[in-house]
PAGUMI-285222 format. One record per residue (C-alpha): residue number from 1; residue in three letters; chain; x, y, z. Coordinates in steps of 0.5 Angstrom, whole numbers, plus 500, padded with zeros to 3 digits. Layout:
<NUM ALA A <X Y Z>>
...
// end
This chain:
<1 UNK A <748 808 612>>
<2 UNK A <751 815 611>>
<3 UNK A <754 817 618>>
<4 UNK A <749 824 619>>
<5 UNK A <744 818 618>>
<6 UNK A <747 814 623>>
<7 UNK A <747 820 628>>
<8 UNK A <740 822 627>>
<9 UNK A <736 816 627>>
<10 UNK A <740 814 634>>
<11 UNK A <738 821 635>>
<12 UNK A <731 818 636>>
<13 UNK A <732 812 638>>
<14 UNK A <736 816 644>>
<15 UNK A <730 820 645>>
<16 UNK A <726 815 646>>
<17 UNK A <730 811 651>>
<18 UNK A <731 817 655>>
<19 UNK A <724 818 656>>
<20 UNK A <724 812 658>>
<21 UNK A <729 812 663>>
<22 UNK A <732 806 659>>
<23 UNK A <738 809 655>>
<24 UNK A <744 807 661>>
<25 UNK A <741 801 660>>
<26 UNK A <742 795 657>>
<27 UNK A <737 796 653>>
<28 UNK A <740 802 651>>
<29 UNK A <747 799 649>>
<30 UNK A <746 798 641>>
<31 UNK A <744 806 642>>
<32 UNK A <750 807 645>>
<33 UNK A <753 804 641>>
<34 UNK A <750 807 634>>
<35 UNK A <752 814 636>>
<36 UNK A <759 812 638>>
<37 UNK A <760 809 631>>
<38 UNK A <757 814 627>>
<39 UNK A <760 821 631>>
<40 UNK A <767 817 630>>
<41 UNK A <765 815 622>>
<42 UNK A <764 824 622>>
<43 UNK A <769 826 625>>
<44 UNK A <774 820 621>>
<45 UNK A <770 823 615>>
<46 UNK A <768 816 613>>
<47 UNK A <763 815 607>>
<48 UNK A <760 809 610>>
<49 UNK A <758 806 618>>
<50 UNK A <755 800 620>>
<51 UNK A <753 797 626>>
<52 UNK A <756 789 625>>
<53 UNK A <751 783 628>>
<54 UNK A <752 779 633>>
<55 UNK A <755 772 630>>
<56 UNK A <756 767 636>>
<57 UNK A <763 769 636>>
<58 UNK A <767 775 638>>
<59 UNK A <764 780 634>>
<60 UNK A <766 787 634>>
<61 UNK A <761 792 634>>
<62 UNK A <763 797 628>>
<63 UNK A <765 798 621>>
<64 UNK A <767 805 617>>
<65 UNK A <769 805 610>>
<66 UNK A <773 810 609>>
<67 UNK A <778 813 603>>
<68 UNK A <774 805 600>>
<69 UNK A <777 801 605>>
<70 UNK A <772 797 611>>
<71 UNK A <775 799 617>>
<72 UNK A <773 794 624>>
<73 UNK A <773 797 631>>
<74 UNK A <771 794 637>>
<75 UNK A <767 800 642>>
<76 UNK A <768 800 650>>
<77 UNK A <766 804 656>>
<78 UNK A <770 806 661>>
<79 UNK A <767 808 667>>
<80 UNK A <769 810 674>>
<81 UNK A <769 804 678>>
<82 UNK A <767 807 684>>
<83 UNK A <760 809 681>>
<84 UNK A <754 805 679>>
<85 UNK A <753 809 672>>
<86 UNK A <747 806 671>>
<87 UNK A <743 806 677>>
<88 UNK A <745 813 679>>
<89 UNK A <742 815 671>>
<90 UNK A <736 811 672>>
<91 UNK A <734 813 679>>
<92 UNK A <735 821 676>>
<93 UNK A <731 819 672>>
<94 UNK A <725 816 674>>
<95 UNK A <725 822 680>>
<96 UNK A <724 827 674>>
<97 UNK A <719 823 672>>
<98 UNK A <715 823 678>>
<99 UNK A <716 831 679>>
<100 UNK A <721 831 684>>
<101 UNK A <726 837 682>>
<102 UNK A <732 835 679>>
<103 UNK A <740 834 683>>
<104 UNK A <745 834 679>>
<105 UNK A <750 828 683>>
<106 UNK A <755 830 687>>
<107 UNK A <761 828 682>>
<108 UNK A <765 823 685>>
<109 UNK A <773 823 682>>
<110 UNK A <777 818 681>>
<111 UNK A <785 818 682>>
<112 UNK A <789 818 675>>
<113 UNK A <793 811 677>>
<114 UNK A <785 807 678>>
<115 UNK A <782 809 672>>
<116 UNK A <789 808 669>>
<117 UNK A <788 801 672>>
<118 UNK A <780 800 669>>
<119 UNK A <782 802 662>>
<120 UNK A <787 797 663>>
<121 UNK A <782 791 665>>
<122 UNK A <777 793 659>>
<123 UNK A <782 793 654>>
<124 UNK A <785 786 657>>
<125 UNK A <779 784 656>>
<126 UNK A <778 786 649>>
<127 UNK A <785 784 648>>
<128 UNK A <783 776 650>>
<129 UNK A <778 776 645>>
<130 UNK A <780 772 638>>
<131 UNK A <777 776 633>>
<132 UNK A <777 774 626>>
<133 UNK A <778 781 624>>
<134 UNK A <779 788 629>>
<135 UNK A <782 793 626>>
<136 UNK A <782 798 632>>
<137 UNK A <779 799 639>>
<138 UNK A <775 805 641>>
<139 UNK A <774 807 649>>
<140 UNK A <768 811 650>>
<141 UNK A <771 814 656>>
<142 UNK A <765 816 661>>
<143 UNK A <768 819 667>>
<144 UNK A <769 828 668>>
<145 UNK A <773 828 674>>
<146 UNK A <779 824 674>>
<147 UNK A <784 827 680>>
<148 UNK A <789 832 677>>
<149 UNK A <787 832 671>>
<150 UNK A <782 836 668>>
<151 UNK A <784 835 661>>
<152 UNK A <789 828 660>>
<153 UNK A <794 829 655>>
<154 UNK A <795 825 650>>
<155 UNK A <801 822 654>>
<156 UNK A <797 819 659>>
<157 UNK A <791 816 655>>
<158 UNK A <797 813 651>>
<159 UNK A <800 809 658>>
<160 UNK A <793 808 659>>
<161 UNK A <791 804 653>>
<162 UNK A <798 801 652>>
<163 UNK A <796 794 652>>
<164 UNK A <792 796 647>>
<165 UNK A <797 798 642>>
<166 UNK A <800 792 641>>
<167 UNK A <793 788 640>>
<168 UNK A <789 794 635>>
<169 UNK A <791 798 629>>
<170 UNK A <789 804 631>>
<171 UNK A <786 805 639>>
<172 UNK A <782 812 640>>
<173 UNK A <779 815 646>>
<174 UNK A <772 818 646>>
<175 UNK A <773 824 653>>
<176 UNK A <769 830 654>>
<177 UNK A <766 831 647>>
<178 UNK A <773 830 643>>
<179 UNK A <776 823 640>>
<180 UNK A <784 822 641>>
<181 UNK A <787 817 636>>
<182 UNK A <792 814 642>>
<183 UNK A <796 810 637>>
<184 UNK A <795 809 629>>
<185 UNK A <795 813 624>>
<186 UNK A <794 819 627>>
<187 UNK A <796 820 634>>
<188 UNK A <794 826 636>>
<189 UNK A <788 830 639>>
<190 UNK A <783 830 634>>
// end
């Protein structure tokens, strides 16, 4: 589909997993992943998007046609690993649901070096699997205080992803709100 439609239609889905406090869930990871692919088809400007199904082997999760030409990408999350994303979200949630006033969480920071070492383990692990065919690896980065650097430039996710570099063609990252084309074609804050 178009990557408008792609959008919209997680859109509703979004909407309806979040009314059910579903949408950190595991159930909600094909919605994840469906608004991750079609904002990176948009802001890449592709004609085409298309979630790819599971096939019993390493399958990544995406395709784009852009310019003609099918691109694969394999999508991950980085969280901070000192907290529990979704049982923070789900607990949030259900104590809205039942009235309660809503408490923003109190943001816990991260030091540049750990998440520097929980991308590196992702990507690792992506790294290890033999896909027949991935054209780039796309990390959605989850965390909004990393110690020191409100903004990370392009240098540091750079060394971050290194290892991921030598495995994809183009590695991008997803953080507050802006894509980052890490390595590839572009290679520059997009």
């Amino acid at each position: 589909m178009t990557p408008p439609d792609m959008l919209a239609l997680a859109s509703r889905v979004g909407h309806q997993l979040a009314s059910e406090c579903e949408i950190r869930s595991q159930r909600g990871k094909t919605f994840r992943e469906a608004f991750m692919a079609a904002s990176f088809a948009q802001h890449r400007h592709a004609e085409a998007v298309r979630l790819l199904p599971e096939t019993g082997k390493p399958t990544p999760d995406f395709e784009i046609r852009l310019h003609g030409v099918d691109l694969v990408f394999e999508n991950t999350e980085a969280d901070n690993p000192l907290v529990h994303r979704n049982t923070a979200y789900e607990t949030t949630c259900r104590q809205f649901e039942l009235g309660a006033p809503y408490v923003s969480p109190t943001p816990v920071m991260i030091a540049p070096d750990a998440y520097a070492a929980e991308i590196a383990r992702l990507i690792a692990k992506k790294c290890a699997k033999r896909y027949e065919r991935c054209d780039g690896l796309l990390i959605r980065s989850n965390t909004t205080w990393i110690e020191g650097l409100s903004d990370p430039p392009l240098a540091w996710w750079q060394d971050a992803c290194a290892q991921a570099a030598n495995h994809f063609d183009e590695v991008w990252v997803f953080h507050h709100r802006r894509f980052f084309a890490v390595s590839g074609p572009v290679g520059r804050v997009a």
